[in-house]
N, C-alpha and C positions, 0 to 999 in steps of 0.2 A: 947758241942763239936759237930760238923758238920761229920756228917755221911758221907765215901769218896761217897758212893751213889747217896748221893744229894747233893755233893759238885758243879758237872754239873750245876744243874739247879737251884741253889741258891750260884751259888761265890760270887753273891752280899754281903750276906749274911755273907763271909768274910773279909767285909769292903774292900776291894784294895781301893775305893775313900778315904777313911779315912787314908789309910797307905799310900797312894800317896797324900794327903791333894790337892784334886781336885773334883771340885764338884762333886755329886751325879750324875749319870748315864754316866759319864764321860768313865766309863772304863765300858767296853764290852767284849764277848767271843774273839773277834777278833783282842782288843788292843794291843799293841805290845810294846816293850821298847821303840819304835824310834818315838812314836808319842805321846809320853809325854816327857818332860823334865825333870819331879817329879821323871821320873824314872829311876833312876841313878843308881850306884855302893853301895850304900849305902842304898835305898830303897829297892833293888835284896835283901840285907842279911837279912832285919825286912822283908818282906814276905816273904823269905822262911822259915825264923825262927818265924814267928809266926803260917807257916802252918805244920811244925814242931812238935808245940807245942799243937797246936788244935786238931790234927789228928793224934797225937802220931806216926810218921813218922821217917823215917828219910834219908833224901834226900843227896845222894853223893854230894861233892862239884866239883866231874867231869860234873854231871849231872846238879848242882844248876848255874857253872858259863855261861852253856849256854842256860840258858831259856831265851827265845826273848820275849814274851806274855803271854797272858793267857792260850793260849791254853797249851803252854809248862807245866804252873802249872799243869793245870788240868790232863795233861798224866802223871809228875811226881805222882799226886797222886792217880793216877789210877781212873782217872774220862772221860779219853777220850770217845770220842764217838764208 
């Protein structure tokens, strides 16, 4: 399980390239929905339900339906900066 601590500085770590099937280093702090295609309406529900389940959370779906990027993950899980 990924500690939300060091969720920051190892999101890699929670595969986003793997859960958006786009190569490795693809996605960055900075990614955003609208600069992948992989990331669709459908993608939005398998991350947030897999960071959900890793980090024993649980993310409103007021909250889940407007996350635009990473950084939004990362505040949802209390990893902002």
């Amino acid at each position: 399980m990924i500690k939300i601590k060091n969720l920051q500085k190892n999101y890699k770590d929670f595969q986003l390239n793997v859960s958006l099937e786009v190569p490795a280093g693809t996605v960055t702090a900075d990614t955003t929905t609208e600069d992948l295609d992989e990331w669709d309406s459908l993608a939005q529900v398998m991350i947030i339900g897999e960071l959900e389940g890793r980090l024993g959370i649980s993310i409103p779906l007021e909250e889940a339906v407007e996350v635009k990027g990473v950084a939004d993950l990362l505040r949802l899980c209390g990893a902002e900066n």
